[in-house]
C-alpha positions as CSV (number, residue, x, y, z in Angstrom):
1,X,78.2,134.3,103.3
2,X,81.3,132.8,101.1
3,X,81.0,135.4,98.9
4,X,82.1,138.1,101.5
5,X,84.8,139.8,101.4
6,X,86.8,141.8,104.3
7,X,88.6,145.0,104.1
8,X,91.9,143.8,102.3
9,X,89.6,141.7,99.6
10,X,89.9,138.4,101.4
11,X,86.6,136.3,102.2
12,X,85.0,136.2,105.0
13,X,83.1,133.9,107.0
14,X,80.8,135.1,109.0
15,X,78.4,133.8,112.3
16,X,75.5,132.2,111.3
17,X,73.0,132.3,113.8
18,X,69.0,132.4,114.1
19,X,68.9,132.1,110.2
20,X,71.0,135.1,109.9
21,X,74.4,135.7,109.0
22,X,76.5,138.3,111.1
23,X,79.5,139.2,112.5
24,X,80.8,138.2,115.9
25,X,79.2,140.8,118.3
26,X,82.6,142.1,119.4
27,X,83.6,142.3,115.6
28,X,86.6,140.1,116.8
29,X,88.2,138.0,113.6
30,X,90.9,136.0,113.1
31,X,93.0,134.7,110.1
32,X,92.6,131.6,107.9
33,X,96.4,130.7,107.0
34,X,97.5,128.2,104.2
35,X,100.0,125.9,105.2
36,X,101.9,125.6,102.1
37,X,102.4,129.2,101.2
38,X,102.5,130.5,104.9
39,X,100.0,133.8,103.4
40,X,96.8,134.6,105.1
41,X,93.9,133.9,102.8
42,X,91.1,134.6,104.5
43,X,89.2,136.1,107.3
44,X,86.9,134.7,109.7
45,X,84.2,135.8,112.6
46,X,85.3,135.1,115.7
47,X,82.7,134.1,118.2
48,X,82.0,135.9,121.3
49,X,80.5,134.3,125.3
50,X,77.2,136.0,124.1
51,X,77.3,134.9,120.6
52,X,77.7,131.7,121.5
53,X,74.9,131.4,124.0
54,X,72.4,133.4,121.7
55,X,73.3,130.0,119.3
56,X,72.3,127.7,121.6
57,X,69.2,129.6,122.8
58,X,68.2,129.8,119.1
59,X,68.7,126.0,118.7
60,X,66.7,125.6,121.5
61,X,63.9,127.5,120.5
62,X,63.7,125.8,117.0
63,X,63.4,122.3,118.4
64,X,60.2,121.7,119.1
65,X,58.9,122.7,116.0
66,X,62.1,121.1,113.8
67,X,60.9,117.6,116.0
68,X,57.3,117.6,115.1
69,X,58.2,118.5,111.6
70,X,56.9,116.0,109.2
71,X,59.6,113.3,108.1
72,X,59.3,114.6,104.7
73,X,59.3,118.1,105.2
74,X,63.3,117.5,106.9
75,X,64.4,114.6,104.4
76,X,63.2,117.2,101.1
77,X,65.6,120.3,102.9
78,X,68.6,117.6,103.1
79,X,68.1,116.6,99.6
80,X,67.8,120.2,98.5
81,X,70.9,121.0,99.8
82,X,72.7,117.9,98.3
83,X,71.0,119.4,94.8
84,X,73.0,122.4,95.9
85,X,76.2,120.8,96.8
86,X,75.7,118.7,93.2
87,X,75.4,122.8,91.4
88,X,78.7,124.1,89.4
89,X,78.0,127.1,91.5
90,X,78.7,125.8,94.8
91,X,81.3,123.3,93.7
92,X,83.7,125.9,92.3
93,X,83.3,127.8,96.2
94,X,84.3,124.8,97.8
95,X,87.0,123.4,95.5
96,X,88.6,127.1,96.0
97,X,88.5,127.0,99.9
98,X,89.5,123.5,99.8
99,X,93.0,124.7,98.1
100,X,93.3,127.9,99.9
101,X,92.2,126.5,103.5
102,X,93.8,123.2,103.9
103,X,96.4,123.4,100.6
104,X,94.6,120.6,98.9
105,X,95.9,118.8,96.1
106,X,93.1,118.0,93.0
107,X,93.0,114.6,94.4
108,X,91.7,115.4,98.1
109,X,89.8,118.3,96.6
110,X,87.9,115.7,94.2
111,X,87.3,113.1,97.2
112,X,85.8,116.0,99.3
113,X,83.4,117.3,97.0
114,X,82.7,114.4,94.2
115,X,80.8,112.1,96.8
116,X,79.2,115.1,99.2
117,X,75.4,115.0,97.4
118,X,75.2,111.4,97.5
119,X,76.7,111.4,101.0
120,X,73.9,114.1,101.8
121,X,71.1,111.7,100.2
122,X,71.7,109.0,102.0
123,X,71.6,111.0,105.3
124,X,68.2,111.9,104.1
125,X,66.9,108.5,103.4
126,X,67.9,108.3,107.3
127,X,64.2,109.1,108.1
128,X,63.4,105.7,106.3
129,X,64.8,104.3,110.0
130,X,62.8,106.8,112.4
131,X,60.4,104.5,113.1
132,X,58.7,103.5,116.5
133,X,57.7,100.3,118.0
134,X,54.7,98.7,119.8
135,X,54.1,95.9,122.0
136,X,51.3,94.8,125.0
137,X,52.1,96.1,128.4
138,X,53.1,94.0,131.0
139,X,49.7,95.2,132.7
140,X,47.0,93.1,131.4
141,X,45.3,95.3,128.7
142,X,47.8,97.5,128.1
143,X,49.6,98.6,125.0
144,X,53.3,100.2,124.9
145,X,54.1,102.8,121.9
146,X,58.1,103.0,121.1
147,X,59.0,106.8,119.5
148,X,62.4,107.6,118.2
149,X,62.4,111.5,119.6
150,X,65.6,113.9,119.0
151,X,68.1,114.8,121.9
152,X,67.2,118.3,121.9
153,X,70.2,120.8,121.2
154,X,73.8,118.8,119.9
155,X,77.3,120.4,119.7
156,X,79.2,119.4,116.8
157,X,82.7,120.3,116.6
158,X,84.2,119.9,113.3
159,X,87.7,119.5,112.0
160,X,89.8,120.4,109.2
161,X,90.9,117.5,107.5
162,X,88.1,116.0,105.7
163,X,85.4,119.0,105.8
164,X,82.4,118.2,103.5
165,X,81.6,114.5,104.4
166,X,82.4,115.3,108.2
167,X,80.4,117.8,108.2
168,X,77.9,116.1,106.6
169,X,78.1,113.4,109.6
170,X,78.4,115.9,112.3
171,X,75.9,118.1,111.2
172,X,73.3,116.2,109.0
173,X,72.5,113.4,111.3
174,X,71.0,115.5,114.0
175,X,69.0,117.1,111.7
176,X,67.1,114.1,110.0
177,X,67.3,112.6,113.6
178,X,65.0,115.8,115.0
179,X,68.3,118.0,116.7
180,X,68.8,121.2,116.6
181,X,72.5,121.9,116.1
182,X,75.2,124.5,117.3
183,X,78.3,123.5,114.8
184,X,81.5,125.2,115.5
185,X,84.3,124.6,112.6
186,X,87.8,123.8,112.7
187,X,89.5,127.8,112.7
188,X,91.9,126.1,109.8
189,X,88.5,125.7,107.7
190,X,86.0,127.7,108.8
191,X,85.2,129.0,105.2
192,X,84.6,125.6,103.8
193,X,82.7,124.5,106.4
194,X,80.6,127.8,106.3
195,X,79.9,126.8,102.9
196,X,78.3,123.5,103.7
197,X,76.3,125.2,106.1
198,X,75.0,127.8,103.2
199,X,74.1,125.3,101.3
200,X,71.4,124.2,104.1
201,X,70.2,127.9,104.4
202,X,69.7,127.9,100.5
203,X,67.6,124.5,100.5
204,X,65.4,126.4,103.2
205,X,66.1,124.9,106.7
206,X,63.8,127.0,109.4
207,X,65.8,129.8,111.1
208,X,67.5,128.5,114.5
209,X,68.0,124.6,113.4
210,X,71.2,125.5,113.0
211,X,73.8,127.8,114.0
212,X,77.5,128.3,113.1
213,X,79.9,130.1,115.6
214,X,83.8,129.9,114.0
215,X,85.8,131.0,117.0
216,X,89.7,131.6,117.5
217,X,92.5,128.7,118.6
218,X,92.9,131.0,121.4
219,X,89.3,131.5,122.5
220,X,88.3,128.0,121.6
221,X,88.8,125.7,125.2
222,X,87.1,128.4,126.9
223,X,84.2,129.0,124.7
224,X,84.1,124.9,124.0
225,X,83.6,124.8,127.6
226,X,81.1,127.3,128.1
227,X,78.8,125.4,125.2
228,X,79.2,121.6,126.9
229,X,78.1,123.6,130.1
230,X,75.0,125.0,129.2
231,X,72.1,123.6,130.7
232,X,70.1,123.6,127.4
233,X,72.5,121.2,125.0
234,X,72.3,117.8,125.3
235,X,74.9,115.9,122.9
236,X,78.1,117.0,122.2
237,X,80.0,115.8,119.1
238,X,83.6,116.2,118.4
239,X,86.1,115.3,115.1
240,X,89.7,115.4,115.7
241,X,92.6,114.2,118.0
242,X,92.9,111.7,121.0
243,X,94.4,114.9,123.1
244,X,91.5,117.3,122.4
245,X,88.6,114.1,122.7
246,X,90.2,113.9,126.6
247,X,89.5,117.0,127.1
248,X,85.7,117.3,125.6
249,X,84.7,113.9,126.8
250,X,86.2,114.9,130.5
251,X,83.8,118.4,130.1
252,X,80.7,116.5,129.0
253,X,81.1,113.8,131.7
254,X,81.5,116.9,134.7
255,X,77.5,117.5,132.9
256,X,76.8,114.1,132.6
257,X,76.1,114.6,128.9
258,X,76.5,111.9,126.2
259,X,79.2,112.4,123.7
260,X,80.4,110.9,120.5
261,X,83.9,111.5,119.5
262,X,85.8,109.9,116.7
263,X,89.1,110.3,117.0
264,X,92.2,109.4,116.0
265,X,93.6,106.0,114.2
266,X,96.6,103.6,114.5
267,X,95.1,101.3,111.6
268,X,97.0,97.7,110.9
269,X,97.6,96.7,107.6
270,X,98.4,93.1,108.4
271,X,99.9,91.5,105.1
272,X,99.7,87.2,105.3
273,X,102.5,85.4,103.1
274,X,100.2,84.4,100.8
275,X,99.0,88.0,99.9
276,X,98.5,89.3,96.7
277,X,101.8,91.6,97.3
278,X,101.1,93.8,94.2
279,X,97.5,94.7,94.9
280,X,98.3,95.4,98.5
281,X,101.5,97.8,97.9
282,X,98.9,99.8,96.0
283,X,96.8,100.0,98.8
284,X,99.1,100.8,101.3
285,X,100.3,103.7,99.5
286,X,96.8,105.1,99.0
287,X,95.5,104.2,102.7
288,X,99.2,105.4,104.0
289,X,100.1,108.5,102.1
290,X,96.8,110.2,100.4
291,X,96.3,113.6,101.9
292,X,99.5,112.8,103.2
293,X,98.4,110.4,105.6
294,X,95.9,112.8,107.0
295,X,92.4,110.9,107.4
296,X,92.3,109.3,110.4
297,X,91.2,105.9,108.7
298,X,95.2,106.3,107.5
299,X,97.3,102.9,107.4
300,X,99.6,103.6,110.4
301,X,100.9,100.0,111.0
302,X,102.0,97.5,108.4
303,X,102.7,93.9,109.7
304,X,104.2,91.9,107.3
305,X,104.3,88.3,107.8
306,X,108.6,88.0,106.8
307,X,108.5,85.6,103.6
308,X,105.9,89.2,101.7
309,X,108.7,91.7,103.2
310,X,111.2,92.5,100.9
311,X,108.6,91.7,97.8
312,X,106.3,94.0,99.7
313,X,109.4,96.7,100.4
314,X,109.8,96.3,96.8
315,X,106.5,96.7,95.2
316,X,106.2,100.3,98.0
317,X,109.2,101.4,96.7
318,X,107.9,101.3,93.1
319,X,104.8,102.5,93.8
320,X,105.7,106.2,95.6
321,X,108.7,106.9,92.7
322,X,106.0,108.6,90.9
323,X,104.2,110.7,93.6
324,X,105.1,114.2,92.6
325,X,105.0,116.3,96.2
326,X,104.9,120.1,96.3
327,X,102.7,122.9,95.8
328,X,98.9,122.1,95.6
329,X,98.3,124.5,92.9
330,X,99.8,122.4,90.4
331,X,97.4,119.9,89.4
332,X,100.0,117.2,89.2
333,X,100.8,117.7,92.5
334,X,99.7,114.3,94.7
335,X,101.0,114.9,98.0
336,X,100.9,118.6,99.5
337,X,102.0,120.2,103.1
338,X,100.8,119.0,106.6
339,X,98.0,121.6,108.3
340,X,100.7,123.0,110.3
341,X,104.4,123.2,110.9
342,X,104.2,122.0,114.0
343,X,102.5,119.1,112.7
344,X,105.5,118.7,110.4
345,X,107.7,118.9,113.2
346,X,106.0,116.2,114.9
347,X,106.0,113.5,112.3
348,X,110.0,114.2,112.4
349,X,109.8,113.8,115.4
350,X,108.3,110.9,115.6
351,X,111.0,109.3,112.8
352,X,114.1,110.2,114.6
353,X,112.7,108.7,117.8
354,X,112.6,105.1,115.7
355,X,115.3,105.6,113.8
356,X,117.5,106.4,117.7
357,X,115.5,103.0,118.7
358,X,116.8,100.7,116.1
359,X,114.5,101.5,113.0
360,X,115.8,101.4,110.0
361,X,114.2,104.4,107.4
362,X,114.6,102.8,104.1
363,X,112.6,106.1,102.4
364,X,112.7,109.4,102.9
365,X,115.5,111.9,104.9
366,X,113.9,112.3,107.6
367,X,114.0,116.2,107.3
368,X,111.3,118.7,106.4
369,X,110.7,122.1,104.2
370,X,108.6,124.0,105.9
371,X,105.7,122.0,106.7
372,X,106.2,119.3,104.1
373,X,107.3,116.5,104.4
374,X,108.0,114.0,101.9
375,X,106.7,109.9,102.0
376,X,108.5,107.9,104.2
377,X,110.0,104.4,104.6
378,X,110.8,102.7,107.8
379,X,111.3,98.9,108.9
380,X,111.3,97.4,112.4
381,X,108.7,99.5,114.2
382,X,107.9,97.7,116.9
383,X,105.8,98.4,120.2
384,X,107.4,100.8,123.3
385,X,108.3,103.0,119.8
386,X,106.5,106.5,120.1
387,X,105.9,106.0,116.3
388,X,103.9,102.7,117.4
389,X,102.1,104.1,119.7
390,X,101.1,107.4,118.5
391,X,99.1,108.5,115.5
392,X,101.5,110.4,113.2
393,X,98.9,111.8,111.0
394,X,101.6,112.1,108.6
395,X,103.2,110.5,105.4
396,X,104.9,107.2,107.0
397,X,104.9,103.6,106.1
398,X,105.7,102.0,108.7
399,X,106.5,98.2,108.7
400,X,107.0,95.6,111.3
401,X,108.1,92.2,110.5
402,X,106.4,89.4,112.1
403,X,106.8,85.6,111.6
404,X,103.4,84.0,112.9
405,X,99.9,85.1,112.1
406,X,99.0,84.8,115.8
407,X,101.8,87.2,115.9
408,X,100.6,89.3,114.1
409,X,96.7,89.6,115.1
410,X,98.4,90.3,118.6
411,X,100.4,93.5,117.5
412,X,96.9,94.5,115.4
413,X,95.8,94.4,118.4
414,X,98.0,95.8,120.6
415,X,96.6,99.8,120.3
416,X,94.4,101.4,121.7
417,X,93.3,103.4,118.8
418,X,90.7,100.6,117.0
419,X,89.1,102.4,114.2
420,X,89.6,100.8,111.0
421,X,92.0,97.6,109.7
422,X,93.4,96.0,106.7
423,X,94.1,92.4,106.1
424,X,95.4,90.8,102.6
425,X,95.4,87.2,102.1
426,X,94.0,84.8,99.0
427,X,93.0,82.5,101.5
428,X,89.2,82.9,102.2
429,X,89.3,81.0,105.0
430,X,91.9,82.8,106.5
431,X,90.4,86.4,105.9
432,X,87.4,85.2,108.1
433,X,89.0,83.4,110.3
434,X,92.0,85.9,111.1
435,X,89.9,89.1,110.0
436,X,88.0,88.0,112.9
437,X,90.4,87.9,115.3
438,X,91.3,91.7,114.7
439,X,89.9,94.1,116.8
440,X,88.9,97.2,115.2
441,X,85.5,98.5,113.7
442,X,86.4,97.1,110.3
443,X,88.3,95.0,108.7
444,X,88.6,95.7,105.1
445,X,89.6,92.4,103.3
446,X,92.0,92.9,100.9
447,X,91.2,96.8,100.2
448,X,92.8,99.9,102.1
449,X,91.6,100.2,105.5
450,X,90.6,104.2,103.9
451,X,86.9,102.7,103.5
452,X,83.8,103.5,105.0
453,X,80.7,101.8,104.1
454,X,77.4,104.1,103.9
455,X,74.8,103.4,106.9
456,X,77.6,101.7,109.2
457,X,79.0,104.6,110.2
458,X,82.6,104.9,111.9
459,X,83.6,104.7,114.9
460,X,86.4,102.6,116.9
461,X,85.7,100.0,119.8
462,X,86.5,102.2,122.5
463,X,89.9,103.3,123.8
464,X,91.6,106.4,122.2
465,X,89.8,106.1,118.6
466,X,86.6,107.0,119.6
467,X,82.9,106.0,121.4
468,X,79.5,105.7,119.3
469,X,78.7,106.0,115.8
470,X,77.3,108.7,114.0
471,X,74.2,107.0,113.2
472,X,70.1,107.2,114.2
473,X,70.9,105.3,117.6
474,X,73.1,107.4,119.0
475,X,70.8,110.5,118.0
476,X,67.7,109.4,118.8
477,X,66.3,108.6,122.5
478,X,64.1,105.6,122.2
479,X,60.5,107.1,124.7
480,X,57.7,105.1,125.5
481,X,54.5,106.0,125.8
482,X,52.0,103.3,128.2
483,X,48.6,103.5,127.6
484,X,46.8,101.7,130.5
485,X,43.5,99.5,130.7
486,X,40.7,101.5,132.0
487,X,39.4,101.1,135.3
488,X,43.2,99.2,136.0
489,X,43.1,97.8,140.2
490,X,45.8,98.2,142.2
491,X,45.0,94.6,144.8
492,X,48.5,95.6,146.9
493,X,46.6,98.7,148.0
494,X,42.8,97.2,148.3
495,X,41.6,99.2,145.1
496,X,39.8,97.1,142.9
């Protein structure tokens, strides 16, 4: 599929449905565009009504066999394909859509593909926790059998930003779970994101398990829709912003369908005055500014207890001097473009709002060259600020003095966006004690709140950042099975 090329020698991503790969049945396409260079750089099917409902009749029809499958038959196809993603072959693809899709810099390139097999692995070892349960019936004589049985057909929606592991999460955990699934890419991506779904076709998954319908920005709400509506999916998944998760969770709940999102972040760094101010400047600027603050685990909030600020102003200072920012084709480059101008235009946006509110940007001029935008500074963000209350998904430290740590777990806390947090102290008391108090998912102690631990999965608390966790729980329905005594009487009715 990746190695297709369309008329003017661009690739092109094609449907993948039933096992097969295929154009869209209108032969409708649409553009892949870099963000950096502005120049089209690829091609992509775009999905039609019919195409997408042949996907999700084809998922349909491969469940029953995918769920009675043996445990080991679907755990050897996922660690096939993380032999696959592991292959010079297939790295070299991705690493090349990687730059060319989203305009990614060696860095983000490297963190997509370097930790995607062992990602993959431990997605398969998932079938180590598929295990039932059994206890005696409340009815004397009577035994109760626990099974963990797959939903049946999940949508997974995909995004851009971090496309091998999310894929991975969105796709892979179905699978070893007993779904069938109908995945439908970010249209920034969808070449990438084809590729993961290529390397499950090489390691042999059964035709109709899964299905890939890319689709155009301006077909997408009405085809998303369609999918949620039919009668024969029952999850939906979805990647991406608070705005969009409305939107999808609102169309699932008309069905009365479960869905997962994970959304957006507005992650505290909360910095004690007893923190180790060099260690935790370096981890600001790697859970602030990599991919250019584009992860939604990104440190969005720092709360500086006042006698760290200016050593901790300092120390940030001194560690973004060196980030070279610029085109992703030079290896050297560490920060690259935003996905989109308008994104660009947004985390501007965003800084002249604080700045007309009584921030002060210490960094950065507040300007932008297309859609770049350089690292910035600013001090005395504070809550009612549009900069405090909405993710910027961009490259901004942004720092609020407090004097109190009760102070400052109550503005960690005061977001609605609860994925991850950060808390630096060399007080071990205090992390516990305070980290406690901190209400997000997790609470990384004295790392970046950019961490994700393997088997917790990711998800926020509630609220704007997201509901579930991509994990066998939450794709899995617990069914029991009763077996009852022989000859059982029923005394209420005079049957003995």
């Amino acid at each position: 599929m990746a190695d297709t090329l369309s008329n003017d020698g661009l690739p092109f991503t094609s449907l993948y449905i039933n096992g097969a790969y295929r154009p869209a049945s209108m032969n409708a396409t649409f553009p892949v565009i870099n963000s950096y260079t502005g120049r089209i750089v690829g091609h992509s099917a775009s999905a039609s009504p019919a195409d997408c409902v042949e996907a999700v009749e084809a998922a349909h029809r491969a469940f029953p066999a995918w769920e009675s499958a043996p445990l080991a038959f679907r755990r050897d196809v996922l660690l096939k394909a993380a032999d696959i993603l592991e292959s010079e072959d297939w790295k070299n693809k991705a690493r090349k859509a990687l730059k060319e899709e989203t305009s990614s810099t060696e860095g983000w390139v490297s963190f997509n593909i370097l930790p995607g097999p062992g990602a993959l692995r431990n997605v398969a070892g998932m079938v180590n926790e598929l295990k039932g349960d059994t206890f005696p019936s409340v009815n004397p004589g009577g035994k109760v059998f626990v099974q963990r049985r797959g939903h049946g057909v999940v949508f997974s929606v995909i995004p851009w930003n971090g496309p091998v592991p999310l894929t991975t999460r969105g796709v892979a955990i179905p699978l070893i779970c007993g779904n069938t699934v109908v995945c439908r890419p970010s249209e920034y991506s969808p070449r990438i994101i084809g590729l993961m779904i290529d390397a499950y076709h090489q390691a042999g998954l059964p035709p109709g398990v899964l299905n890939f319908v890319p689709m155009s920005r301006e077909d997408s709400p009405t085809l998303i829709q369609q999918i949620i509506a039919h009668p024969l999916v029952r999850k939906v998944t979805f990647t991406g912003s608070d705005r969009v998760g409305r939107i999808i969770a609102a169309e699932a709940g008309r069905h009365l369908k479960p869905c997962l999102v994970e959304l957006g972040g507005k992650s505290p760094a909360v910095i004690l005055e007893d923190a180790d101010i060099e260690d935790a400047a370096r981890s600001l600027v790697y859970g602030g500014l990599f991919n250019s603050g584009q992860i939604c685990m990104s440190t969005e909030r720092i709360i500086v207890q006042r006698p760290a600020l200016e050593p901790l102003i300092a120390a940030l200072k001194k560690h973004t001097a060196h980030l070279k920012i610029g085109d992703p084709s030079d290896p050297s480059t560490l920060l690259s473009s935003l996905f989109t101008e308008g994104s660009a235009e947004n985390v501007v946006g965003l800084l002249k709002s604080a700045q007309e509110q009584g921030a002060e940007v210490i960094l950065g001029d507040v300007t932008r060259e297309g859609s770049v935008v350089r690292p910035h500074l600013i001090v005395g963000v504070r809550p009612g600020m549009e900069l405090w209350k909405r993710e910027s998904f961009g490259p901004i430290l942004a720092i609020t003095p407090v004097d109190t740590v009760d102070e400052a777990v109550e503005l960690a806390n005061d977001s609605d966006y609860t994925l991850v947090a950060s808390l630096w102290t060399t007080n071990v008391y205090n992390a516990f004690e305070v980290g406690g108090r901190i209400r997000a998912g997790s609470v990384n102690i004295n790392g970046p709140t950019m961490n994700s631990e393997a088997g917790e999965g990711q998800a926020g608390l509630g609220g704007t950042s997201g509901y579930g966790k991509f994990n066998v729980e939450s794709f899995t329905d617990r069914r029991s099975l009763i077996l009852h005594a022989e000859h059982r009487s029923y005394p209420f009715m005079g049957l003995t």
